[in-house]
HTML snippet that shows the backbone in 3Dmol.js (N, CA, C, O; Angstrom):
<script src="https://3Dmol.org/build/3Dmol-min.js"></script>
<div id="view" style="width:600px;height:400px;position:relative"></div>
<script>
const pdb = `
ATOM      1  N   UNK A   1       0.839  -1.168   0.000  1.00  0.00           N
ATOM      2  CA  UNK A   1       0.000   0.000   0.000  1.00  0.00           C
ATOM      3  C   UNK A   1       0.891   1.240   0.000  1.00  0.00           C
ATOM      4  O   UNK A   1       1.855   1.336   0.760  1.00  0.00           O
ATOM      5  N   UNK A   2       0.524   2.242  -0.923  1.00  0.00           N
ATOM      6  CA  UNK A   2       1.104   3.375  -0.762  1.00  0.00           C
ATOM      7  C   UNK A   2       0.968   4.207   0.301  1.00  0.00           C
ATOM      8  O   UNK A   2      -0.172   4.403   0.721  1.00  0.00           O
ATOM      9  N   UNK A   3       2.226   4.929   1.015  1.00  0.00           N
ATOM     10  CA  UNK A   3       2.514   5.690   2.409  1.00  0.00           C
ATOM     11  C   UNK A   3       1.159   6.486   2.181  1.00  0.00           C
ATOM     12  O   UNK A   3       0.380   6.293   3.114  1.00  0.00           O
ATOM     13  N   UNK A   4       0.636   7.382   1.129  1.00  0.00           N
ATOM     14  CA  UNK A   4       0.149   8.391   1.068  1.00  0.00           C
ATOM     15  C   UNK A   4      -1.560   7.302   1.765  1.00  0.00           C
ATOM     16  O   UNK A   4      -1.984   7.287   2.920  1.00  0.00           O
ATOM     17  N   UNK A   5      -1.983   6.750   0.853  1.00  0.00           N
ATOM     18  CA  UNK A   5      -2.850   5.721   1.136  1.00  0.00           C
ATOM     19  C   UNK A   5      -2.921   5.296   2.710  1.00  0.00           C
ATOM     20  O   UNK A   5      -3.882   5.430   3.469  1.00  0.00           O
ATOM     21  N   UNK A   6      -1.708   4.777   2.972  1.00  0.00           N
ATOM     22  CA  UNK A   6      -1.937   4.356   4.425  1.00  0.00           C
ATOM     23  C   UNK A   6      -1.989   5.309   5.363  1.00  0.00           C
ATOM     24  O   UNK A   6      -2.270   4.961   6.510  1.00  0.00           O
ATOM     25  N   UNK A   7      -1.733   6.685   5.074  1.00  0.00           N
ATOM     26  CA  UNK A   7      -1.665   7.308   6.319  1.00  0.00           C
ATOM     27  C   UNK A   7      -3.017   7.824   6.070  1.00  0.00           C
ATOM     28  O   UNK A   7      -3.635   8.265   7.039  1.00  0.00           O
ATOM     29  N   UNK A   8      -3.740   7.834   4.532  1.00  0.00           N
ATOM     30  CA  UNK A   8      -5.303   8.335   4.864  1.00  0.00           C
ATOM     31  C   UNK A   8      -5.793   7.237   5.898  1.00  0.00           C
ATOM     32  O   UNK A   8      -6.023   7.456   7.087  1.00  0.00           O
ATOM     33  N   UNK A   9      -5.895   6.226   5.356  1.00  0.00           N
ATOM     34  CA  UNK A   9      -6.528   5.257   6.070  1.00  0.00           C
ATOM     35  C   UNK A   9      -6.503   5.145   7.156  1.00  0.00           C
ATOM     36  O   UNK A   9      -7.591   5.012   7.716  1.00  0.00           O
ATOM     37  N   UNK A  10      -5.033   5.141   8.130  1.00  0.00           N
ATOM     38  CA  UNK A  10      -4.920   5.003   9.451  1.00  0.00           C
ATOM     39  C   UNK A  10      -5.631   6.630  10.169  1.00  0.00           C
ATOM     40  O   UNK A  10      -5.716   6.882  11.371  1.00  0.00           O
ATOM     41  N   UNK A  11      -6.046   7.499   9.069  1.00  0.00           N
ATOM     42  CA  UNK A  11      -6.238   9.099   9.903  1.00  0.00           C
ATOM     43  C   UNK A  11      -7.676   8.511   9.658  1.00  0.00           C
ATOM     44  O   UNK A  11      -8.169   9.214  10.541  1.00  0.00           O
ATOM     45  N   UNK A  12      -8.493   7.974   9.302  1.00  0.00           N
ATOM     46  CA  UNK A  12      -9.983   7.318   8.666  1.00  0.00           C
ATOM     47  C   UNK A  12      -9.985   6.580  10.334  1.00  0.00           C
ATOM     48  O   UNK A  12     -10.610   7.160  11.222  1.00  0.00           O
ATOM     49  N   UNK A  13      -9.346   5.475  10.587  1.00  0.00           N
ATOM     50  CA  UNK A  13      -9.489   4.880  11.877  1.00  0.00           C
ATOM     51  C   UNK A  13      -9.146   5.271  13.059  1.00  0.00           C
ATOM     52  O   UNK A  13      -9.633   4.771  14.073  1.00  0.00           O
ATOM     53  N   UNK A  14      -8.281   6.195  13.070  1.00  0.00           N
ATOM     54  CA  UNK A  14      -8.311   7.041  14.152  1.00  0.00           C
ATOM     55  C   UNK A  14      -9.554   8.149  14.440  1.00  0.00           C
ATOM     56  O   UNK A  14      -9.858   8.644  15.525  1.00  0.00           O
ATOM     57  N   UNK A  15     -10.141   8.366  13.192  1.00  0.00           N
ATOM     58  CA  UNK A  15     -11.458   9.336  13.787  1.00  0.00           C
ATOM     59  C   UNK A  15     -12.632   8.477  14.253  1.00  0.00           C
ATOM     60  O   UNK A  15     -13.475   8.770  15.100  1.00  0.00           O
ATOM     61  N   UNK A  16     -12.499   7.147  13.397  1.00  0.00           N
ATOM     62  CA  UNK A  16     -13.885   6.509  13.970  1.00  0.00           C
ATOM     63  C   UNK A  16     -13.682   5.838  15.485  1.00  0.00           C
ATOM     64  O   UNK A  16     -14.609   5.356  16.135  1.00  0.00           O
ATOM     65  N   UNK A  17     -12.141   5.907  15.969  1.00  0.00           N
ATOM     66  CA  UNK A  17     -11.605   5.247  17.203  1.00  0.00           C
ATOM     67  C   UNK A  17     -12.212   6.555  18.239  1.00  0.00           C
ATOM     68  O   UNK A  17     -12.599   6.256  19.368  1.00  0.00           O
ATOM     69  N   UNK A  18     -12.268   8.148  17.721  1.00  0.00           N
ATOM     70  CA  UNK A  18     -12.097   8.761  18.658  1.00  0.00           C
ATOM     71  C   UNK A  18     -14.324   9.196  18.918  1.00  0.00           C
ATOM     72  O   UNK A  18     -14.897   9.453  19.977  1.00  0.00           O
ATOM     73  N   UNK A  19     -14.878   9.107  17.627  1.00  0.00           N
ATOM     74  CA  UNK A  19     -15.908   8.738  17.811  1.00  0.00           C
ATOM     75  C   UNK A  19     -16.775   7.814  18.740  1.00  0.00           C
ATOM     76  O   UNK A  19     -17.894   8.203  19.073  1.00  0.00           O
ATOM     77  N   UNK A  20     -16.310   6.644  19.154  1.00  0.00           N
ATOM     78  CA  UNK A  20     -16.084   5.261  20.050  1.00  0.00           C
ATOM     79  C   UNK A  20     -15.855   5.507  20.933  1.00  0.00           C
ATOM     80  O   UNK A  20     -16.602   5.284  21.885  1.00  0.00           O
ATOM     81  N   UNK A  21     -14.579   6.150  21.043  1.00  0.00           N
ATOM     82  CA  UNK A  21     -14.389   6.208  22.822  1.00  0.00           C
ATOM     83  C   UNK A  21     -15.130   7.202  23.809  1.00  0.00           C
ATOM     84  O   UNK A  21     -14.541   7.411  24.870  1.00  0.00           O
ATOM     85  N   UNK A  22     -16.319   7.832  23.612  1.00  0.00           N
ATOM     86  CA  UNK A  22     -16.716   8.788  24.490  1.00  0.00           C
ATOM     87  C   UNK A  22     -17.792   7.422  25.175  1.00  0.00           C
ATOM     88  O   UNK A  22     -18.149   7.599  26.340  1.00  0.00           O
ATOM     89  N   UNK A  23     -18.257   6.186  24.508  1.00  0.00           N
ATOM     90  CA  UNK A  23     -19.311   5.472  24.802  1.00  0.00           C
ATOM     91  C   UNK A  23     -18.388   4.747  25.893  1.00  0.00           C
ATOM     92  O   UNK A  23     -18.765   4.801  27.063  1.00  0.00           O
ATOM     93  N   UNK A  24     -16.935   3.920  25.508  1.00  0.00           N
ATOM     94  CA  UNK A  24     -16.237   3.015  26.599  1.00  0.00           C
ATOM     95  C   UNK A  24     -16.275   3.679  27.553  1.00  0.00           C
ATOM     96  O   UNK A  24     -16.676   3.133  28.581  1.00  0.00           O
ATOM     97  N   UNK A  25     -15.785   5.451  27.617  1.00  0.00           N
ATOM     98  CA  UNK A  25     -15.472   6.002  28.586  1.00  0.00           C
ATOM     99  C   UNK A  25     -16.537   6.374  29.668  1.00  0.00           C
ATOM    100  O   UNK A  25     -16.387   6.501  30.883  1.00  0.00           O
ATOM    101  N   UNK A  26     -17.572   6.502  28.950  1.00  0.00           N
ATOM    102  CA  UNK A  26     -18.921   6.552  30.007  1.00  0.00           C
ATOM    103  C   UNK A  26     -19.371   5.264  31.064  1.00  0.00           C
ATOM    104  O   UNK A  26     -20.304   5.379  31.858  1.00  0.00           O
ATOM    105  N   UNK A  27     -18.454   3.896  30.914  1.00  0.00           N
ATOM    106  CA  UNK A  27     -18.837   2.604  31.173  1.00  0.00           C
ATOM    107  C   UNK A  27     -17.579   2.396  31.997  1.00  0.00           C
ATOM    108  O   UNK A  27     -17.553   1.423  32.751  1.00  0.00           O
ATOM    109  N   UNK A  28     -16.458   3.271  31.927  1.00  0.00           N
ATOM    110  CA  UNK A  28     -15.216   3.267  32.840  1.00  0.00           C
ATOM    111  C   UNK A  28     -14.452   2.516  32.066  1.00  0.00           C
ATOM    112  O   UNK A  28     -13.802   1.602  32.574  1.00  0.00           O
ATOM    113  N   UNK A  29     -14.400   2.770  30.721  1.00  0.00           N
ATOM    114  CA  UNK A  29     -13.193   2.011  29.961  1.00  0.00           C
ATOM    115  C   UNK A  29     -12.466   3.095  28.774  1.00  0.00           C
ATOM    116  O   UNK A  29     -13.054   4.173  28.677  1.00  0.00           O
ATOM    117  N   UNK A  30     -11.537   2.949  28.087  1.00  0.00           N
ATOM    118  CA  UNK A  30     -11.206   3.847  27.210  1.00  0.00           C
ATOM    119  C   UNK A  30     -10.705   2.324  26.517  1.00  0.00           C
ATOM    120  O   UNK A  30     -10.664   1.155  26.901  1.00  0.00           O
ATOM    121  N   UNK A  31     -10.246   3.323  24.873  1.00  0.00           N
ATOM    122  CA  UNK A  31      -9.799   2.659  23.763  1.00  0.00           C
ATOM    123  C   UNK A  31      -8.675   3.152  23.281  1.00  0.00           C
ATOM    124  O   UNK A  31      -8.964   4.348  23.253  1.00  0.00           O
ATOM    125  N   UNK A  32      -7.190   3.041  22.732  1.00  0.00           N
ATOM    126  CA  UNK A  32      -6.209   3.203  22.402  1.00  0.00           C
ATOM    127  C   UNK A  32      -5.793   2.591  20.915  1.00  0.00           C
ATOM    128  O   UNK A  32      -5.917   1.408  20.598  1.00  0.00           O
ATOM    129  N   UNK A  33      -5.292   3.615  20.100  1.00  0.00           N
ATOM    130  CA  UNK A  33      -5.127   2.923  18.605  1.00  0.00           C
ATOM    131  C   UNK A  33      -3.921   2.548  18.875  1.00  0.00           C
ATOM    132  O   UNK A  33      -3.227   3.168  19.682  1.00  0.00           O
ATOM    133  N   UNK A  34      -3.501   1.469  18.230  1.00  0.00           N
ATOM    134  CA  UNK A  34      -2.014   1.190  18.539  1.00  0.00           C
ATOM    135  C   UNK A  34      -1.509   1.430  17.203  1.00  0.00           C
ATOM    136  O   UNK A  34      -0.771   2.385  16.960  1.00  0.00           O
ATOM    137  N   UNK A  35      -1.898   0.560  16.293  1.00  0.00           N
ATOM    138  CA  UNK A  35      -1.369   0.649  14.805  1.00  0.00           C
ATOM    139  C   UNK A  35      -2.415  -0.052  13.328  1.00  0.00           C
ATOM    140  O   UNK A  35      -3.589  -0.416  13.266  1.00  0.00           O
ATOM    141  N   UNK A  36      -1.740  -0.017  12.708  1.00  0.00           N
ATOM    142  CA  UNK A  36      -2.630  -0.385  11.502  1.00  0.00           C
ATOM    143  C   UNK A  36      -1.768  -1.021  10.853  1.00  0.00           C
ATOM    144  O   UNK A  36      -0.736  -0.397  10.604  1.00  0.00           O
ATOM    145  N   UNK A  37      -1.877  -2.528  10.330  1.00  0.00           N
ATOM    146  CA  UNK A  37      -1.194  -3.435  10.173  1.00  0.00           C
ATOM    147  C   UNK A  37      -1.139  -2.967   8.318  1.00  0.00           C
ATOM    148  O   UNK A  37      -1.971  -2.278   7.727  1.00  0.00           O
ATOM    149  N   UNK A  38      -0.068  -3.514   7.824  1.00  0.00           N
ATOM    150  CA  UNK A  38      -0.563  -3.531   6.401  1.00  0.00           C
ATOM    151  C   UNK A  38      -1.457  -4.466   5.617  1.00  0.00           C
ATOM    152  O   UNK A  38      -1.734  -4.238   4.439  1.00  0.00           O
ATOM    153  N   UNK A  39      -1.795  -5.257   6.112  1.00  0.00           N
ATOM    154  CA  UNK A  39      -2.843  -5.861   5.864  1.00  0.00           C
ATOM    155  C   UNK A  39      -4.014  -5.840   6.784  1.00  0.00           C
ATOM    156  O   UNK A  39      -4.677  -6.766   7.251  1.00  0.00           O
ATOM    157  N   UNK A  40      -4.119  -4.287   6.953  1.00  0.00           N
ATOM    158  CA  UNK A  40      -5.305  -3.821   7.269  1.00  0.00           C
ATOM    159  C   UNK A  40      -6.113  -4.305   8.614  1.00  0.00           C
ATOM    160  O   UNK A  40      -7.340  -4.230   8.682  1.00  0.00           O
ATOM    161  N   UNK A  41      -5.480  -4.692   9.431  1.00  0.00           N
ATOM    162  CA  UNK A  41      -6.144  -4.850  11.021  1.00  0.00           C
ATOM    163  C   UNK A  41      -5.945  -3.758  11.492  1.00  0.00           C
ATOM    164  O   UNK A  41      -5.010  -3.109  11.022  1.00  0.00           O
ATOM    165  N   UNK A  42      -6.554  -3.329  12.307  1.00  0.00           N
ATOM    166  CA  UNK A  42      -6.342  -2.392  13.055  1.00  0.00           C
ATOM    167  C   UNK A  42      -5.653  -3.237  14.661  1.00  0.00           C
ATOM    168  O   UNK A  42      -5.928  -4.437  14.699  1.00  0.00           O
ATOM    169  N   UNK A  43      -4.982  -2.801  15.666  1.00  0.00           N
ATOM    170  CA  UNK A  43      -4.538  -3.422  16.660  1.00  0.00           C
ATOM    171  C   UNK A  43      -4.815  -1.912  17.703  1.00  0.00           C
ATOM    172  O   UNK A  43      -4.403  -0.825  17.298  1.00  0.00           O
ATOM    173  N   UNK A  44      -5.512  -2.034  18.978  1.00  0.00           N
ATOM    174  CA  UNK A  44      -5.934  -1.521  19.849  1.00  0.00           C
ATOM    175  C   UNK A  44      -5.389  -1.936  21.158  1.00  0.00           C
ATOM    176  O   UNK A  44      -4.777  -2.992  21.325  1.00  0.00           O
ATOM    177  N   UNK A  45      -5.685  -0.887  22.269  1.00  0.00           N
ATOM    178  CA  UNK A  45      -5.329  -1.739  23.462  1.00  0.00           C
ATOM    179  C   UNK A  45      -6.751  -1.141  24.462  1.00  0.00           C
ATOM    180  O   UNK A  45      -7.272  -0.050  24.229  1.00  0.00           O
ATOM    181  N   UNK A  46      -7.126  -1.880  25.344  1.00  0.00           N
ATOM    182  CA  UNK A  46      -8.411  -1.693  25.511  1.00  0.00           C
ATOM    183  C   UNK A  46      -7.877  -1.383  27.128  1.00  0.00           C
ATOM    184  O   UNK A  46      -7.310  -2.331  27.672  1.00  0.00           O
ATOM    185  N   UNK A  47      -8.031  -0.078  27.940  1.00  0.00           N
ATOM    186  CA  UNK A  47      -7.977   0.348  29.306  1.00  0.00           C
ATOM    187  C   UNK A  47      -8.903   0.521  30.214  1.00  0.00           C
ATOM    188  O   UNK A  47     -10.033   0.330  29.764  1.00  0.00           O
ATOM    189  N   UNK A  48      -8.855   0.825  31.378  1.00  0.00           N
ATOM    190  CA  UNK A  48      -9.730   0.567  32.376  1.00  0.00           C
ATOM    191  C   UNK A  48     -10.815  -0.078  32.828  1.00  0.00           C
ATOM    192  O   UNK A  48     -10.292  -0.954  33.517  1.00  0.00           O
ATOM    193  N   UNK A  49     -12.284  -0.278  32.925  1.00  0.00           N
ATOM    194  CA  UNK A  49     -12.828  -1.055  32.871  1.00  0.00           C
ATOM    195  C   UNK A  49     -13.372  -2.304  31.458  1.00  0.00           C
ATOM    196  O   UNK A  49     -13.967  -3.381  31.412  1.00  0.00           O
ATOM    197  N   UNK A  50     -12.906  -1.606  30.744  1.00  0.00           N
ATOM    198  CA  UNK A  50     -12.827  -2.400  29.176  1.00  0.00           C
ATOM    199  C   UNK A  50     -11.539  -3.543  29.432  1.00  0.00           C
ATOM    200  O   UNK A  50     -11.678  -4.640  28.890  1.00  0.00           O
ATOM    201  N   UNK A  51     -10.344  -3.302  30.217  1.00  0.00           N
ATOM    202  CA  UNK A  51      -9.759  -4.336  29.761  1.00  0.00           C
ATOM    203  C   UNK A  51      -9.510  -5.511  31.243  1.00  0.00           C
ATOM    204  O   UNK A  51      -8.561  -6.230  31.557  1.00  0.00           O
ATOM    205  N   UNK A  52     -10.630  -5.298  31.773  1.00  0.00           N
ATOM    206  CA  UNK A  52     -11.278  -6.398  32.985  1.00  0.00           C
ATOM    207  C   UNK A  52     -12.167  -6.934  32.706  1.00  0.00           C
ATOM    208  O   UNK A  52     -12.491  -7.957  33.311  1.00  0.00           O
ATOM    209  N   UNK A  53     -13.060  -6.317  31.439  1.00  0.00           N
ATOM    210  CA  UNK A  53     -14.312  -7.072  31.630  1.00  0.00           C
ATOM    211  C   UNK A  53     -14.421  -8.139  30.602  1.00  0.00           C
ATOM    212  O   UNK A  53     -13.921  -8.165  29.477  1.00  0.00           O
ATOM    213  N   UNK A  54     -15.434  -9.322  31.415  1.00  0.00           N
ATOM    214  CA  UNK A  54     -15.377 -10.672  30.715  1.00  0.00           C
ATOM    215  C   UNK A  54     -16.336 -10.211  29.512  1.00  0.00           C
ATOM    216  O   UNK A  54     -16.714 -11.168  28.836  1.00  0.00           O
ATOM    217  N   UNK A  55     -16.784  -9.036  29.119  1.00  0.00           N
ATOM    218  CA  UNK A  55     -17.425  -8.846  27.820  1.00  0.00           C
ATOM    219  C   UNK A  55     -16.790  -8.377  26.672  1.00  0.00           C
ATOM    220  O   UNK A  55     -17.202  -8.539  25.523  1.00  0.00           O
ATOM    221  N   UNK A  56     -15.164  -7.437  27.211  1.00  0.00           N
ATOM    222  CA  UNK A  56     -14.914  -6.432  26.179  1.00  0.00           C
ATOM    223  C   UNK A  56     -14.166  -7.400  24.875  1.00  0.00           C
ATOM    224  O   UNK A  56     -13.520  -6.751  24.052  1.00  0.00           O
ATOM    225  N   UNK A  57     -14.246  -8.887  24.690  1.00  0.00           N
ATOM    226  CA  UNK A  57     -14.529  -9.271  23.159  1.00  0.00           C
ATOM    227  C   UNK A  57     -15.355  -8.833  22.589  1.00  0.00           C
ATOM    228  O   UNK A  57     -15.145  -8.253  21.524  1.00  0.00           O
ATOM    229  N   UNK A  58     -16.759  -8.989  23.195  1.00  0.00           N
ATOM    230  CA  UNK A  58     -17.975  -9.007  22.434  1.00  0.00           C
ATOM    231  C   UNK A  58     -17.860  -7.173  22.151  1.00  0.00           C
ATOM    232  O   UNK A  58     -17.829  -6.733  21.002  1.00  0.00           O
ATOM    233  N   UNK A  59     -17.826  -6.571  22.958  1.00  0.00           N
ATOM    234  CA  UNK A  59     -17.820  -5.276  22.514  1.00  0.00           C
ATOM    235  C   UNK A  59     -16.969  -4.387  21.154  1.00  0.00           C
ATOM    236  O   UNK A  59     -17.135  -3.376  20.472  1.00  0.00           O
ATOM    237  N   UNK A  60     -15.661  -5.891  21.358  1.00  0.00           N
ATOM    238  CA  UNK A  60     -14.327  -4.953  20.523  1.00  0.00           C
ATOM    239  C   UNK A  60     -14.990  -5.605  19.388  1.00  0.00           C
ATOM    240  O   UNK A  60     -15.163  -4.787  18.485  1.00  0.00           O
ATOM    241  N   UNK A  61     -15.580  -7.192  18.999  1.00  0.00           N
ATOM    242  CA  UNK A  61     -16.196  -7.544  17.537  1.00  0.00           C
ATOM    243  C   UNK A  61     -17.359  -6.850  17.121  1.00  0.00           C
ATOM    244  O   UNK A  61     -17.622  -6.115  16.169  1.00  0.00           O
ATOM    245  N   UNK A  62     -18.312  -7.516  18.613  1.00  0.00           N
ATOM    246  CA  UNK A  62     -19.587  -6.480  17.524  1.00  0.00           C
ATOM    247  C   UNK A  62     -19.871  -4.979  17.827  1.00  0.00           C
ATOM    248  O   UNK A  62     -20.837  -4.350  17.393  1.00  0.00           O
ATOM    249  N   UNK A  63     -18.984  -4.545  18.558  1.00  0.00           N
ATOM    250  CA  UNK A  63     -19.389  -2.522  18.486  1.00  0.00           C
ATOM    251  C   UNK A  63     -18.063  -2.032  17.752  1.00  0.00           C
ATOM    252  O   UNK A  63     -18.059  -1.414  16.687  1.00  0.00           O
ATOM    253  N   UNK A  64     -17.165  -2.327  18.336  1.00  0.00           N
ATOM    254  CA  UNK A  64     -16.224  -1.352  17.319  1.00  0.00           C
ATOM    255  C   UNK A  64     -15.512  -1.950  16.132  1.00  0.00           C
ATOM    256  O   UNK A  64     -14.729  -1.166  15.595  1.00  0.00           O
ATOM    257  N   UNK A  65     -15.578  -2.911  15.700  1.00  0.00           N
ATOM    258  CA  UNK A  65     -14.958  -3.526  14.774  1.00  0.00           C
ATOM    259  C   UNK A  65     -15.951  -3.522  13.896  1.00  0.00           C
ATOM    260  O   UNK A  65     -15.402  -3.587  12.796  1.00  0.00           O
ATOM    261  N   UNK A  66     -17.110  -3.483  13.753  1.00  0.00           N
ATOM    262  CA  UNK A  66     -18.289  -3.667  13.316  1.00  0.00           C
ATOM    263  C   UNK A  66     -18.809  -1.901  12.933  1.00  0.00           C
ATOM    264  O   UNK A  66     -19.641  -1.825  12.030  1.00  0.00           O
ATOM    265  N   UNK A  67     -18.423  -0.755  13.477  1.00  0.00           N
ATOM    266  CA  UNK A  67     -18.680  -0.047  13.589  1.00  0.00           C
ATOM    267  C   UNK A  67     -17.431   0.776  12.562  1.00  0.00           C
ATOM    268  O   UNK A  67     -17.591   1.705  11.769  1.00  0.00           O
ATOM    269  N   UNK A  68     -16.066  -0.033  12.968  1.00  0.00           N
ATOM    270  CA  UNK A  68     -14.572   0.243  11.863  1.00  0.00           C
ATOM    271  C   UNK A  68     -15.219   0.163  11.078  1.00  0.00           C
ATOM    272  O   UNK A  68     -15.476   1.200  10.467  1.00  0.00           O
ATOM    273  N   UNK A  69     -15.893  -1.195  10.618  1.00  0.00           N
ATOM    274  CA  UNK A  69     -15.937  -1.689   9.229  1.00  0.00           C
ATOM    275  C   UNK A  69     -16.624  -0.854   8.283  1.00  0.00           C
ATOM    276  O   UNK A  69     -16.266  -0.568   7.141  1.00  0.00           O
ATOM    277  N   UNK A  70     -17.901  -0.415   9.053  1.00  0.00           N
ATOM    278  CA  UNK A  70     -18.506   0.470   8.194  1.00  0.00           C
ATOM    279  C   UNK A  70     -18.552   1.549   8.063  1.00  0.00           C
ATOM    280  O   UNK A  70     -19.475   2.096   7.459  1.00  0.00           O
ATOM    281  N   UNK A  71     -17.418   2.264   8.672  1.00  0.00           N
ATOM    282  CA  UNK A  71     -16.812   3.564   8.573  1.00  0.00           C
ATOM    283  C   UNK A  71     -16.057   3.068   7.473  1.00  0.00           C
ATOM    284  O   UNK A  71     -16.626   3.442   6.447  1.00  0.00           O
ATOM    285  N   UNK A  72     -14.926   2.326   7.179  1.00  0.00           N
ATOM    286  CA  UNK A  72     -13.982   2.367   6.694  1.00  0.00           C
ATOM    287  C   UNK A  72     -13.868   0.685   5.984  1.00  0.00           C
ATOM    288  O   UNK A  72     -13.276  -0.154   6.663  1.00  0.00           O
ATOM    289  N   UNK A  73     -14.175   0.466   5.270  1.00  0.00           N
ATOM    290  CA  UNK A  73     -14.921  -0.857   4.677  1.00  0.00           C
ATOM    291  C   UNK A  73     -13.770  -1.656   4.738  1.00  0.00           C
ATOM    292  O   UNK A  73     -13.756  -2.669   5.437  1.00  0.00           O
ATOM    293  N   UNK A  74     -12.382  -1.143   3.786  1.00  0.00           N
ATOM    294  CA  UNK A  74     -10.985  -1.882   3.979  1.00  0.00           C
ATOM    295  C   UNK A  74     -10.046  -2.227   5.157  1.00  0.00           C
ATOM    296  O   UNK A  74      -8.862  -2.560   5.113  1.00  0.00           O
ATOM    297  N   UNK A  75     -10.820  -2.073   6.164  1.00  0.00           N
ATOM    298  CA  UNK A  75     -10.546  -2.816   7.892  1.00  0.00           C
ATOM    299  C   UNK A  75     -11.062  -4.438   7.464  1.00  0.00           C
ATOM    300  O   UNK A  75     -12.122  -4.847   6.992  1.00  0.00           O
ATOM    301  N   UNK A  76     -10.084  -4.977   7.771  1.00  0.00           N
ATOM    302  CA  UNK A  76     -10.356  -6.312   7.765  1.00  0.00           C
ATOM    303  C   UNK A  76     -10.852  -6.706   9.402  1.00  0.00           C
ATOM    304  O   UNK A  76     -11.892  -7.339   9.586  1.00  0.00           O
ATOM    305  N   UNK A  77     -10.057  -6.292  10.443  1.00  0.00           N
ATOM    306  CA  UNK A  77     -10.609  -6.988  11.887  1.00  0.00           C
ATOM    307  C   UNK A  77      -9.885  -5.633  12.580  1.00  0.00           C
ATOM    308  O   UNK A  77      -8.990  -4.984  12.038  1.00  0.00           O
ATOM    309  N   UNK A  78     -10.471  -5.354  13.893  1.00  0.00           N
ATOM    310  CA  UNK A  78      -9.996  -5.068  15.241  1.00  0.00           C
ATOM    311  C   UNK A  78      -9.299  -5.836  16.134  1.00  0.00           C
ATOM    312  O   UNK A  78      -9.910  -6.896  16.275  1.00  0.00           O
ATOM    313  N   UNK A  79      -8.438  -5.807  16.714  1.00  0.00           N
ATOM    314  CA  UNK A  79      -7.953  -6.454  17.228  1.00  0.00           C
ATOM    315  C   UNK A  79      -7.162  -5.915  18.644  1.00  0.00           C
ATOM    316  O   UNK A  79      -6.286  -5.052  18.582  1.00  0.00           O
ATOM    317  N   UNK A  80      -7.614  -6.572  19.991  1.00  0.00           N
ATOM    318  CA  UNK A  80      -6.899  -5.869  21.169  1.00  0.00           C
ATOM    319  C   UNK A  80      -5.196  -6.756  21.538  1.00  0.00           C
ATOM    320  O   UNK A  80      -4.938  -7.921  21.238  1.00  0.00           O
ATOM    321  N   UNK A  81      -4.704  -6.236  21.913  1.00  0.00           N
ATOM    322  CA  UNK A  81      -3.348  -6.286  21.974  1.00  0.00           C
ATOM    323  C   UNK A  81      -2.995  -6.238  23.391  1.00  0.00           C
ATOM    324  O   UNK A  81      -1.813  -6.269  23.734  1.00  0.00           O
TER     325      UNK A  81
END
`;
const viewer = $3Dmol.createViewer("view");
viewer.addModel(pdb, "pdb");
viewer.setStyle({}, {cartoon: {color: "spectrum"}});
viewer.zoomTo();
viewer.render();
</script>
């Protein structure tokens, strides 16, 4: 992928990351972008009450990965780290 390309893309997932986190943060958790793989994962790290709870899979597949995707269609997965 071209630099120019990837850095739209990774500035594309960083807005829909910062969109997202006002909801974790209301629940006592935040969200952290870590990086953007070249083959298109995104990799996150999930803090405070998000990264204790026995739910925040279900949250990172079906709310924000699910929520990447259709912001930004060429996200293949979310992924916490």
């Amino acid at each position: 992928m071209e630099q120019n390309q990837s850095s739209e893309l990774e500035l594309k997932v960083r807005n829909v990351i910062e969109q997202i986190r006002p909801y974790l943060q209301s629940d006592g958790g935040d969200i952290e972008f870590i990086n953007l793989t070249e083959d298109n994962v995104v990799n996150v790290e999930l803090h405070g009450a998000c990264g204790s709870c026995p739910y925040s899979r279900l949250t990172l597949k079906n709310g924000v990965e699910e929520a990447m995707r259709r912001a930004v269609p060429e996200i293949k997965s979310v992924e916490a780290i």
